[in-house]
CHARMM internal coordinates of N, CA and C (Angstrom, degrees):
IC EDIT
DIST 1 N 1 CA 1.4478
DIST 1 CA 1 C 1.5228
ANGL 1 N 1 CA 1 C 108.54
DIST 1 C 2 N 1.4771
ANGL 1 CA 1 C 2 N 110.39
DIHE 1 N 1 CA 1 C 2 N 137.75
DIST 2 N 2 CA 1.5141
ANGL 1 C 2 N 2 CA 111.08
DIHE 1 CA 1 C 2 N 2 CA 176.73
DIST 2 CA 2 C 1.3442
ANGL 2 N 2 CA 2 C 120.35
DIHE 1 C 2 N 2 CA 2 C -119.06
DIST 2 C 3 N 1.1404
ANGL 2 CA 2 C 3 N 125.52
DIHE 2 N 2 CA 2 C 3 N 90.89
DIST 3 N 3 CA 1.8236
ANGL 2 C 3 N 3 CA 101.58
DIHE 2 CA 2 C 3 N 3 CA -173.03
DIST 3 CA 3 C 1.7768
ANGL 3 N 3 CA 3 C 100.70
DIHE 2 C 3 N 3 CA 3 C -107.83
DIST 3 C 4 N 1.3363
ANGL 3 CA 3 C 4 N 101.38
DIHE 3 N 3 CA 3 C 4 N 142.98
DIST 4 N 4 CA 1.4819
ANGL 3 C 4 N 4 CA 117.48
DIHE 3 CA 3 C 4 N 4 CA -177.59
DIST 4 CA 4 C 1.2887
ANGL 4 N 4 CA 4 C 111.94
DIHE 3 C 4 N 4 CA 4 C -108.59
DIST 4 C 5 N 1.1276
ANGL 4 CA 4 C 5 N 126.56
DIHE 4 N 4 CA 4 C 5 N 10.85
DIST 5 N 5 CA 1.8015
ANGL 4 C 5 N 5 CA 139.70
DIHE 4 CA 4 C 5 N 5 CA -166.99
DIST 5 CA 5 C 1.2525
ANGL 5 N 5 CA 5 C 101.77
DIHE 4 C 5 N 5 CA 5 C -68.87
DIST 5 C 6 N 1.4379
ANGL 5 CA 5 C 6 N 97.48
DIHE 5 N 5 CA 5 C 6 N 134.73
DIST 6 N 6 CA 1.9775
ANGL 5 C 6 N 6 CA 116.79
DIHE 5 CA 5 C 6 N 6 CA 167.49
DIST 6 CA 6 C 1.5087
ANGL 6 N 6 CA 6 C 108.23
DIHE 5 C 6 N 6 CA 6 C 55.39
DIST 6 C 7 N 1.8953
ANGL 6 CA 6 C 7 N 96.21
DIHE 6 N 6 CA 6 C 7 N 47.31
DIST 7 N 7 CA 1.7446
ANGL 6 C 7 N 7 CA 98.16
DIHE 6 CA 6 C 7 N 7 CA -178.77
DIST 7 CA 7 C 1.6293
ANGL 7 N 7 CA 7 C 98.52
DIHE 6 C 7 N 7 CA 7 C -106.20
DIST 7 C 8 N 1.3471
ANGL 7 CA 7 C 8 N 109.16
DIHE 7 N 7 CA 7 C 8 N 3.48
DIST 8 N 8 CA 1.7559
ANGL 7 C 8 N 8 CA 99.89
DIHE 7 CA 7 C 8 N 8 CA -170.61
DIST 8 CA 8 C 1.7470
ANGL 8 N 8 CA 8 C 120.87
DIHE 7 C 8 N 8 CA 8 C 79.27
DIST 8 C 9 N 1.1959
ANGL 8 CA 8 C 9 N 108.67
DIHE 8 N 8 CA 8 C 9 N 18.98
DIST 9 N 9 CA 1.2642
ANGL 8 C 9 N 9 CA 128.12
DIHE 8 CA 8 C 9 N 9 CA -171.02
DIST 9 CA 9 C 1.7137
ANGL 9 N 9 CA 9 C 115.00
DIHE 8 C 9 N 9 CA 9 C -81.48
DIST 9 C 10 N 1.2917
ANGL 9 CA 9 C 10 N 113.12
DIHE 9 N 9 CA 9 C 10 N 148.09
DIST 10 N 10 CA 1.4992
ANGL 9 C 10 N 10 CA 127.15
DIHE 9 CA 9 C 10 N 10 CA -174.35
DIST 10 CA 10 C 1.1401
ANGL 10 N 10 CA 10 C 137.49
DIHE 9 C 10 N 10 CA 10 C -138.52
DIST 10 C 11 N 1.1654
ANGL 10 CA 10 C 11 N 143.53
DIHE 10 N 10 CA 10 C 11 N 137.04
DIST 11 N 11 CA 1.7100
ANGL 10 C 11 N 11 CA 126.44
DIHE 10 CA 10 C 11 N 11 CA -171.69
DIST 11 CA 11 C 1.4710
ANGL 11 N 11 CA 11 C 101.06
DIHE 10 C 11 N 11 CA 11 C 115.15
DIST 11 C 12 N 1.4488
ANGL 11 CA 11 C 12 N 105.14
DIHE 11 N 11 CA 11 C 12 N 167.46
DIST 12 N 12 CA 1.4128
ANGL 11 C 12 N 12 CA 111.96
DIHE 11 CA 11 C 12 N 12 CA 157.64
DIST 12 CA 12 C 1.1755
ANGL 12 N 12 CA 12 C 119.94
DIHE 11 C 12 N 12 CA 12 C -88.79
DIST 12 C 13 N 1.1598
ANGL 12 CA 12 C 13 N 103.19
DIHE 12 N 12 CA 12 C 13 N 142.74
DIST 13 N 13 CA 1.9142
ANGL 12 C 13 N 13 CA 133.07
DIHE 12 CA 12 C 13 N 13 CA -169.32
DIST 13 CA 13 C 1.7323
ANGL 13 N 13 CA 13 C 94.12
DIHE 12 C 13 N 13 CA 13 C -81.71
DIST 13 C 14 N 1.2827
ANGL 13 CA 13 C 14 N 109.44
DIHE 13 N 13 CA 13 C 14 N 104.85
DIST 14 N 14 CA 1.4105
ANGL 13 C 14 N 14 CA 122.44
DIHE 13 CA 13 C 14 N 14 CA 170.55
DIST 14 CA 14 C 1.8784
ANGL 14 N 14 CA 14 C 111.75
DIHE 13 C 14 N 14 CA 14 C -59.13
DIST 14 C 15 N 1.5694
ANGL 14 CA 14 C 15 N 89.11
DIHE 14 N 14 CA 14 C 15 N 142.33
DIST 15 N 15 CA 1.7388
ANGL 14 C 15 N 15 CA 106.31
DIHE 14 CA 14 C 15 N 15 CA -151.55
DIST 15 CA 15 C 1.9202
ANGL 15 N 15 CA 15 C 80.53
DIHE 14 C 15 N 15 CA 15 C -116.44
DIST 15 C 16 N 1.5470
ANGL 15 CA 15 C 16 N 95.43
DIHE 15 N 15 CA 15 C 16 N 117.25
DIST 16 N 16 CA 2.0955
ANGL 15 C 16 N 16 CA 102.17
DIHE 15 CA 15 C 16 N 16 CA 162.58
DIST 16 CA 16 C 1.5615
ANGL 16 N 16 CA 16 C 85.68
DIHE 15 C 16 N 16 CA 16 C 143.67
DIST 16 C 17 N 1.3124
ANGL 16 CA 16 C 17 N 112.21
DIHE 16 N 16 CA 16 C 17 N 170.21
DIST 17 N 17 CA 1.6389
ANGL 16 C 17 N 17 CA 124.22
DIHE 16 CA 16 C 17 N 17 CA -172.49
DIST 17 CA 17 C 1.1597
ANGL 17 N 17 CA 17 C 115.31
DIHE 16 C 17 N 17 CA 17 C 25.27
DIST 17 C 18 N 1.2057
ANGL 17 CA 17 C 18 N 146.29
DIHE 17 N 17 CA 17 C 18 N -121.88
DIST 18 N 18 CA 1.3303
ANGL 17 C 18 N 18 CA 134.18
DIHE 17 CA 17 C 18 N 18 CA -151.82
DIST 18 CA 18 C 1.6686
ANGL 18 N 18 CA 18 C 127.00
DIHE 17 C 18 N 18 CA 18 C -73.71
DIST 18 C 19 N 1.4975
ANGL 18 CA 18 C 19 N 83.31
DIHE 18 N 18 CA 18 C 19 N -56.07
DIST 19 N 19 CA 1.3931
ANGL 18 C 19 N 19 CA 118.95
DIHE 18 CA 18 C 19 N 19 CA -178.70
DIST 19 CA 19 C 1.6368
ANGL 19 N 19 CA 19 C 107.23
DIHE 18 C 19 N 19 CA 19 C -41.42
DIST 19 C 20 N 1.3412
ANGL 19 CA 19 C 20 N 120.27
DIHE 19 N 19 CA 19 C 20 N -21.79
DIST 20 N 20 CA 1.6194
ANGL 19 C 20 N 20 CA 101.30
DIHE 19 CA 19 C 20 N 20 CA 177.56
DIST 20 CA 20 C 1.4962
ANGL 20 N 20 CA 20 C 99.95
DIHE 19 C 20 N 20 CA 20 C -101.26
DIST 20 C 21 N 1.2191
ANGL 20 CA 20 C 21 N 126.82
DIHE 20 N 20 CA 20 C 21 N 24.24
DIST 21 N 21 CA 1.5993
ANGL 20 C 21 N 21 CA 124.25
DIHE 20 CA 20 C 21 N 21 CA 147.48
DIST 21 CA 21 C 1.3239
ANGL 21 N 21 CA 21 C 118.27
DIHE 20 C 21 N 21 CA 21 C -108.14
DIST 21 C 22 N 1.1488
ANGL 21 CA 21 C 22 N 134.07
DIHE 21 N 21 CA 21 C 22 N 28.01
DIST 22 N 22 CA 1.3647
ANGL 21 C 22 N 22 CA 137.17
DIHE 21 CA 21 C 22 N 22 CA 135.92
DIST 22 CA 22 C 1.5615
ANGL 22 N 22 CA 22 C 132.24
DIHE 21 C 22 N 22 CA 22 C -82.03
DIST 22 C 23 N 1.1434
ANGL 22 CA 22 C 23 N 123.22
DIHE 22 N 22 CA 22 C 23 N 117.02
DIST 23 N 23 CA 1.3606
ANGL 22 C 23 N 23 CA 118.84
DIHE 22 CA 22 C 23 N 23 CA -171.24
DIST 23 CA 23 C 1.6884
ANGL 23 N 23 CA 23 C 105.17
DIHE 22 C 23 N 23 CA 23 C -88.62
DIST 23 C 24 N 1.3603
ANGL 23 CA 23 C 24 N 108.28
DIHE 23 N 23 CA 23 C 24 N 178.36
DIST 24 N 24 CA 1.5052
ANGL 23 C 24 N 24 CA 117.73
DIHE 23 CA 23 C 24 N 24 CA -177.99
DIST 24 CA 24 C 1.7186
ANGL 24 N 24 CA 24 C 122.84
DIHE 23 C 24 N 24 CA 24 C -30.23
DIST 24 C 25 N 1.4584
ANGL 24 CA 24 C 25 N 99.53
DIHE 24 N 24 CA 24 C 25 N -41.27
DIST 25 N 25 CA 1.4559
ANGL 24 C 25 N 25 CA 112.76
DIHE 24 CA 24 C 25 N 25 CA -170.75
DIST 25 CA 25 C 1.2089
ANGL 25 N 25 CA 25 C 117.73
DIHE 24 C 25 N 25 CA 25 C -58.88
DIST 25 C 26 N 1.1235
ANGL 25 CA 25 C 26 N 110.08
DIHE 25 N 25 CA 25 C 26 N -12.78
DIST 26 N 26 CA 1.6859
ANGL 25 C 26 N 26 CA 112.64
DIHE 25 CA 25 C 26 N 26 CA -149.15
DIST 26 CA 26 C 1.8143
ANGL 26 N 26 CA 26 C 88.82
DIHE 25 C 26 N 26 CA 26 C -97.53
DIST 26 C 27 N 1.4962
ANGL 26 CA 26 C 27 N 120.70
DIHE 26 N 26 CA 26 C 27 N -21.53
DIST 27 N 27 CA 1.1595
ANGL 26 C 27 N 27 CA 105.39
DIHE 26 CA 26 C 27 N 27 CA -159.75
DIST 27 CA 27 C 2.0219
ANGL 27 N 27 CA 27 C 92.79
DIHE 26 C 27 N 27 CA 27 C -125.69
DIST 27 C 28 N 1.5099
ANGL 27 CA 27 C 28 N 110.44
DIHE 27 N 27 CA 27 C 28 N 27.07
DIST 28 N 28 CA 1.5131
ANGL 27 C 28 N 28 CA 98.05
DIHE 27 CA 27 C 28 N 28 CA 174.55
DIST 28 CA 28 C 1.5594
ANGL 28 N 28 CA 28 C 118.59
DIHE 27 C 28 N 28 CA 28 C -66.13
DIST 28 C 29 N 1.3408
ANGL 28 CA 28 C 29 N 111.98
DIHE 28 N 28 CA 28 C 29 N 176.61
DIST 29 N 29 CA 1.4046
ANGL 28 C 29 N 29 CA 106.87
DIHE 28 CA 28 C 29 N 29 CA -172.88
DIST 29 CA 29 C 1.3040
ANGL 29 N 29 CA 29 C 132.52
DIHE 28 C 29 N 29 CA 29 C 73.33
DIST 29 C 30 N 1.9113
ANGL 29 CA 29 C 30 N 110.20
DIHE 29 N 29 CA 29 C 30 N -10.63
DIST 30 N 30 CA 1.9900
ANGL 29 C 30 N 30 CA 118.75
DIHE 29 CA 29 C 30 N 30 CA 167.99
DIST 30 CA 30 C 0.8918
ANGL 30 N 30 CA 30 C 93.40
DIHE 29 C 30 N 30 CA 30 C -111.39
DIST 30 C 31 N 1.6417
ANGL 30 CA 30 C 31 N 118.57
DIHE 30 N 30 CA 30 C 31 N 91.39
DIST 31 N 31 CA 1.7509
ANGL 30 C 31 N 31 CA 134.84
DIHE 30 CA 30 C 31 N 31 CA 154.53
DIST 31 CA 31 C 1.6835
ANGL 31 N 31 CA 31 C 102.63
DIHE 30 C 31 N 31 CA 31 C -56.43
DIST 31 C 32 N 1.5642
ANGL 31 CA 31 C 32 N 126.97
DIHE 31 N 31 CA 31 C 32 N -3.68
DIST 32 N 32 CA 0.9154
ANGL 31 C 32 N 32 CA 94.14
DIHE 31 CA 31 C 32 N 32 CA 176.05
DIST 32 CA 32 C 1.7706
ANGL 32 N 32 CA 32 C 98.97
DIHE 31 C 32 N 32 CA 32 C -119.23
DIST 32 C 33 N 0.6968
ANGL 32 CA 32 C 33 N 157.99
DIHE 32 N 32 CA 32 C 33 N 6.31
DIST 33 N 33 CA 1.3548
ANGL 32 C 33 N 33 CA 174.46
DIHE 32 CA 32 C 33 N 33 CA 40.18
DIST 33 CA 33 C 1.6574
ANGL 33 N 33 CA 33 C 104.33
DIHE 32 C 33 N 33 CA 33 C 85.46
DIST 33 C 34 N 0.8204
ANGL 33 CA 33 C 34 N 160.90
DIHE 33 N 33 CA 33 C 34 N 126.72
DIST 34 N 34 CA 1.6404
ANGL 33 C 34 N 34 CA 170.97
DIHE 33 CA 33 C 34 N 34 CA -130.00
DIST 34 CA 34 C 1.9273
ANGL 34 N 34 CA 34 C 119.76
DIHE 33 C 34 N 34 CA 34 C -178.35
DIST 34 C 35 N 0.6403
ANGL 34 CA 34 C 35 N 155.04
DIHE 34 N 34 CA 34 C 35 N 145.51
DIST 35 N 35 CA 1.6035
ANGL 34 C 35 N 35 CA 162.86
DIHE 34 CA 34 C 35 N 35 CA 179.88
DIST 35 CA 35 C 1.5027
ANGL 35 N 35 CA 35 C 109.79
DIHE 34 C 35 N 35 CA 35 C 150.00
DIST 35 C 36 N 1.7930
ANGL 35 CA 35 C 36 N 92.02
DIHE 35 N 35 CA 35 C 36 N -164.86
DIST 36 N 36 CA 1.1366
ANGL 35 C 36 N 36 CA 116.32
DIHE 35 CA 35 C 36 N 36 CA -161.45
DIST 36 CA 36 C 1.7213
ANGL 36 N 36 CA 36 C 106.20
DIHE 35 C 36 N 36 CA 36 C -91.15
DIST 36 C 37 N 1.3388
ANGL 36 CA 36 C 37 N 114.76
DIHE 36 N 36 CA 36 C 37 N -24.84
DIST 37 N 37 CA 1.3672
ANGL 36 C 37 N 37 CA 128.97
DIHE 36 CA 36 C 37 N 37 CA 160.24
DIST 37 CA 37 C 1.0216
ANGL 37 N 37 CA 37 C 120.96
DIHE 36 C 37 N 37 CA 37 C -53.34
DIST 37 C 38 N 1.2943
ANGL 37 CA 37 C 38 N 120.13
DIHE 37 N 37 CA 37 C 38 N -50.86
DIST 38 N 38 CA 1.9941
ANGL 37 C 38 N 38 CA 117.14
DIHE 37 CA 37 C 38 N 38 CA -168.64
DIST 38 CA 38 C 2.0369
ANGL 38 N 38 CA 38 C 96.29
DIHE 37 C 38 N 38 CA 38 C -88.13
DIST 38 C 39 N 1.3986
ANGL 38 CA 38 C 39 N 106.14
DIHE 38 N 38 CA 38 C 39 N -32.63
DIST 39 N 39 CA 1.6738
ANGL 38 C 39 N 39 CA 121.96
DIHE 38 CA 38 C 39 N 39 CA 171.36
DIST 39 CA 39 C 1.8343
ANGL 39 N 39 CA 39 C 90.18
DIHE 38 C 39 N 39 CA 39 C 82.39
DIST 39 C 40 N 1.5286
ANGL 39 CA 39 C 40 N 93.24
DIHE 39 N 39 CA 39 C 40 N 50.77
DIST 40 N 40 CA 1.7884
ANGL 39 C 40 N 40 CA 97.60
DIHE 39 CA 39 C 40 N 40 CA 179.15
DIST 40 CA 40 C 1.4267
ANGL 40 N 40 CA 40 C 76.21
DIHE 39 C 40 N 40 CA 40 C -128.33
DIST 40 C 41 N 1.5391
ANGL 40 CA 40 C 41 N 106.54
DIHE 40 N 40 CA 40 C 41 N 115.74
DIST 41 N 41 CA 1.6368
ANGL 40 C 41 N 41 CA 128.11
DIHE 40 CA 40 C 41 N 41 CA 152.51
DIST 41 CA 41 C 1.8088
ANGL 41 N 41 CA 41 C 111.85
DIHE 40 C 41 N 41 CA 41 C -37.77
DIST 41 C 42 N 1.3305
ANGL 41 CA 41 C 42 N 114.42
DIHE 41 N 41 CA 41 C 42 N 140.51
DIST 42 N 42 CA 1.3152
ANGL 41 C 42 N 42 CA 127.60
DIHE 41 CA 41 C 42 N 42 CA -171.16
DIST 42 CA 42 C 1.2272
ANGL 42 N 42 CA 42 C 99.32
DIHE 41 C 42 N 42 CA 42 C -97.65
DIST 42 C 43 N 2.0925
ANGL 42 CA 42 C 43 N 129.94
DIHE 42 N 42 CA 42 C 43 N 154.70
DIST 43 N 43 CA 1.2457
ANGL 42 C 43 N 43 CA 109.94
DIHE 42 CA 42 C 43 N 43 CA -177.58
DIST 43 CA 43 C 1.8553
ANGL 43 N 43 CA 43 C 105.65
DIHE 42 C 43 N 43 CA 43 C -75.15
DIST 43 C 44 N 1.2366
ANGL 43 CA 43 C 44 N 115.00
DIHE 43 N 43 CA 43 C 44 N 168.00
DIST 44 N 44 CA 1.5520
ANGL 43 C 44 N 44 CA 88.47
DIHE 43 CA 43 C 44 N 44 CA -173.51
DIST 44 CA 44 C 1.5131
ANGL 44 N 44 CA 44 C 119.16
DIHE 43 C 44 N 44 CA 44 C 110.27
DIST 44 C 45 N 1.1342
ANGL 44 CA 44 C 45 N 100.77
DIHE 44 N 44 CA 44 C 45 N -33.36
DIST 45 N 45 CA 1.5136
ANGL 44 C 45 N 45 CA 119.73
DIHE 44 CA 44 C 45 N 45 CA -156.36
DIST 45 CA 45 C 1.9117
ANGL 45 N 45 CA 45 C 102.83
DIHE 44 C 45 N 45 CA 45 C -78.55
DIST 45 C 46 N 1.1376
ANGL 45 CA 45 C 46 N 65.18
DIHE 45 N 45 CA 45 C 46 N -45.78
DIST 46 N 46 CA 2.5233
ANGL 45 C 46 N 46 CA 74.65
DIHE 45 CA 45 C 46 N 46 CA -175.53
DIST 46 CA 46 C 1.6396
ANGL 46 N 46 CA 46 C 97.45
DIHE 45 C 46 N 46 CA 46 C -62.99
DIST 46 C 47 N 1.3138
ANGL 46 CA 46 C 47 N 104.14
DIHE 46 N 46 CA 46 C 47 N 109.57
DIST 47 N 47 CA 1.4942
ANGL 46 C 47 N 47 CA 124.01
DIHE 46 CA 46 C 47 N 47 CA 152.76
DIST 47 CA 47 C 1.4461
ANGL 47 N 47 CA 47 C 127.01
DIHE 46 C 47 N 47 CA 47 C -75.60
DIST 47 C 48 N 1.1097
ANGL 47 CA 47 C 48 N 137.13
DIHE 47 N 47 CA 47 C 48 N 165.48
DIST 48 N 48 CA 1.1723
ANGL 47 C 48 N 48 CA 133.83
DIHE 47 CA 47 C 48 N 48 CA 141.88
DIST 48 CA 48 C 1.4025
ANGL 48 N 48 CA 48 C 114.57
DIHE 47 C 48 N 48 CA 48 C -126.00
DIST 48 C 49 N 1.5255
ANGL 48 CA 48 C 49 N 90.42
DIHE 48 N 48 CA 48 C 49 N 130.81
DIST 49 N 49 CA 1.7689
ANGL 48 C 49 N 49 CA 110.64
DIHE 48 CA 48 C 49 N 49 CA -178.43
DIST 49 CA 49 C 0.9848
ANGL 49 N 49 CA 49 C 120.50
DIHE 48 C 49 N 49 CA 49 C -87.16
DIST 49 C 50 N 1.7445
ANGL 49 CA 49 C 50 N 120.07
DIHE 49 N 49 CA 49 C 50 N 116.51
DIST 50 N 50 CA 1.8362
ANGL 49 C 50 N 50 CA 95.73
DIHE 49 CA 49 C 50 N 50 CA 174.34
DIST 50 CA 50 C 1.7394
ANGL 50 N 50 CA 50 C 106.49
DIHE 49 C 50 N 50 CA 50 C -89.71
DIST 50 C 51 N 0.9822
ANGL 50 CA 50 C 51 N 96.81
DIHE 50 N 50 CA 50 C 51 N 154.06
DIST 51 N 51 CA 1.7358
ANGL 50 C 51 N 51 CA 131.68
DIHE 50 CA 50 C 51 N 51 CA 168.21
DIST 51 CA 51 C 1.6581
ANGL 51 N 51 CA 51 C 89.77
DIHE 50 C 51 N 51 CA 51 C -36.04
DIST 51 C 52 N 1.2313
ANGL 51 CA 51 C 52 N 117.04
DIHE 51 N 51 CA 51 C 52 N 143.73
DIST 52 N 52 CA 1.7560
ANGL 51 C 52 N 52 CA 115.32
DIHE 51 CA 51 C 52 N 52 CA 167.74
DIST 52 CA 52 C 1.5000
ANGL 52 N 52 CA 52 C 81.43
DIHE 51 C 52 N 52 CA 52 C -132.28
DIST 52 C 53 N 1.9055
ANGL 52 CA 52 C 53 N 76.91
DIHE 52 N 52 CA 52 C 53 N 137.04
DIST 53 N 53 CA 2.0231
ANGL 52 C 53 N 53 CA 93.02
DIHE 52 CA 52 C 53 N 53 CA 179.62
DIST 53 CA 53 C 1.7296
ANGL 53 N 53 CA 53 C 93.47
DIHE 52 C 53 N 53 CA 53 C -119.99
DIST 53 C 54 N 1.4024
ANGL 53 CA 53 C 54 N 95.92
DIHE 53 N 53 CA 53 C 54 N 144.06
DIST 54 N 54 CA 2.0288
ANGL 53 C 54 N 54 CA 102.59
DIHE 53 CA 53 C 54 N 54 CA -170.42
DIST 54 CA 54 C 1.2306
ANGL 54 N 54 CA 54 C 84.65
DIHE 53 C 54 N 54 CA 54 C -73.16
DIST 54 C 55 N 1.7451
ANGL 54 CA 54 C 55 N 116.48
DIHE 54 N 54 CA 54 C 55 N 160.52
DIST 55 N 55 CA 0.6781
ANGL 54 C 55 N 55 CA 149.46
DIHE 54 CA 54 C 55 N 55 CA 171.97
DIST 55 CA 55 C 1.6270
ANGL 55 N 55 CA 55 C 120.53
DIHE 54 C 55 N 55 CA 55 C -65.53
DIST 55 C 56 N 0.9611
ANGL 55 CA 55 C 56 N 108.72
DIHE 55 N 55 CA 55 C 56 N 152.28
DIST 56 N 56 CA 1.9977
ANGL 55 C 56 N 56 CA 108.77
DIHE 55 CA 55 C 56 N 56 CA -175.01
DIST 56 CA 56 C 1.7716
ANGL 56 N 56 CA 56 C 83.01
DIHE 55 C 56 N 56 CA 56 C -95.38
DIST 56 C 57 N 1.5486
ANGL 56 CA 56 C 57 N 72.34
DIHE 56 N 56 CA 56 C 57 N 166.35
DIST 57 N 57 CA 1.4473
ANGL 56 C 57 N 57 CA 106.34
DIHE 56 CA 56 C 57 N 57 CA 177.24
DIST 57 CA 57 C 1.4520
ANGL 57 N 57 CA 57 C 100.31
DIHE 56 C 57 N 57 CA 57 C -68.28
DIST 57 C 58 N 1.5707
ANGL 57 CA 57 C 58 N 93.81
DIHE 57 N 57 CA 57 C 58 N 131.44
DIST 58 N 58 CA 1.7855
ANGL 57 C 58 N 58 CA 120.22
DIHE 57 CA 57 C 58 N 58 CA 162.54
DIST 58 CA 58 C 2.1542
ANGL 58 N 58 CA 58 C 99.04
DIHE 57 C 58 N 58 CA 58 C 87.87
DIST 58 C 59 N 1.7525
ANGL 58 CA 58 C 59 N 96.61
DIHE 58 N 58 CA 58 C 59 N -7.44
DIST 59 N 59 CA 1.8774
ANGL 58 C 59 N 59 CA 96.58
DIHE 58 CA 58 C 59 N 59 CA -176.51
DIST 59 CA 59 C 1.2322
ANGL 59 N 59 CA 59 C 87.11
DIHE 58 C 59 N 59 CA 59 C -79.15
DIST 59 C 60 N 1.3950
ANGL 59 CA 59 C 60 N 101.32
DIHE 59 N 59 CA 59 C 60 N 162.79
DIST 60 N 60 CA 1.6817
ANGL 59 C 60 N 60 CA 111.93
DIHE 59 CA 59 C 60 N 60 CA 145.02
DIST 60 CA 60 C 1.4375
ANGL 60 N 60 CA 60 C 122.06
DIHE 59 C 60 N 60 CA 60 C -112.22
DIST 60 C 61 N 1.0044
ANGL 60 CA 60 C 61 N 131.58
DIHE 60 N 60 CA 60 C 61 N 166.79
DIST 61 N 61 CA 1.6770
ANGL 60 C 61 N 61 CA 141.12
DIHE 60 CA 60 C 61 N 61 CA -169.53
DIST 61 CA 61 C 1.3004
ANGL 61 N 61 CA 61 C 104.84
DIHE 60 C 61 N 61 CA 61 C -67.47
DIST 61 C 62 N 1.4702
ANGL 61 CA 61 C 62 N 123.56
DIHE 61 N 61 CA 61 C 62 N -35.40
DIST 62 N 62 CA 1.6602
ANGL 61 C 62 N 62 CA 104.82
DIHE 61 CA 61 C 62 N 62 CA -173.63
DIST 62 CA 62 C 1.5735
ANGL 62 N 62 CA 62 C 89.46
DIHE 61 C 62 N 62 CA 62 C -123.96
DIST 62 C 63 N 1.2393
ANGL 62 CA 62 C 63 N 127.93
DIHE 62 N 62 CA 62 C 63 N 78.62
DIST 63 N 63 CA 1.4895
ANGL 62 C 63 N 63 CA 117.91
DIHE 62 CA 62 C 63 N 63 CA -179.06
DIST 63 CA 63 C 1.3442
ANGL 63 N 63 CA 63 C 93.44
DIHE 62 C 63 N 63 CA 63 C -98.55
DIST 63 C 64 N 1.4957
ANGL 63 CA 63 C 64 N 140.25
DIHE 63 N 63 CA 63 C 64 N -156.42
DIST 64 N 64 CA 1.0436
ANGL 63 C 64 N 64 CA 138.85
DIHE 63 CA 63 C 64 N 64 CA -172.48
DIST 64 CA 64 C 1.9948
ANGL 64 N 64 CA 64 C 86.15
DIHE 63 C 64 N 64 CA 64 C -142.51
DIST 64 C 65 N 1.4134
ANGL 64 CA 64 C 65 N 122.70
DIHE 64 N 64 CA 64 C 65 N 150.43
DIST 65 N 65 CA 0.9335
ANGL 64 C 65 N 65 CA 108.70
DIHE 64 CA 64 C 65 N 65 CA 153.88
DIST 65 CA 65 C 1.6338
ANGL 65 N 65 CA 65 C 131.42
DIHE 64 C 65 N 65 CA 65 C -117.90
END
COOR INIT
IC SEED 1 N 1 CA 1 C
IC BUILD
């Protein structure tokens, strides 16, 4: 068991091996702390997606124009 709570901690909490078997608890007390664990968006985080339009007949998907 790992708990990191009320360490003064910041950043996003890296997501792969262990770390995505810790639930919320483990990290109370880092108001500044962000991931996929607490499900508090990181700054950074807002993408923008473009729309993908299929390809015409005879294009291909990564052609260059």
């Amino acid at each position: 068991m790992l708990d990191l709570s009320n360490n003064n901690l910041s950043g996003r909490i890296p997501w792969g091996r262990h770390f995505e078997t810790f639930d919320a608890s483990c990290f109370e007390g880092n108001i500044n702390l962000c991931g996929v664990q607490l499900n508090k968006s990181c700054p950074g985080d807002e993408t923008v997606q473009e729309t993908q339009q299929p390809a015409m007949d005879g294009e291909e998907e990564d052609s260059i124009l």
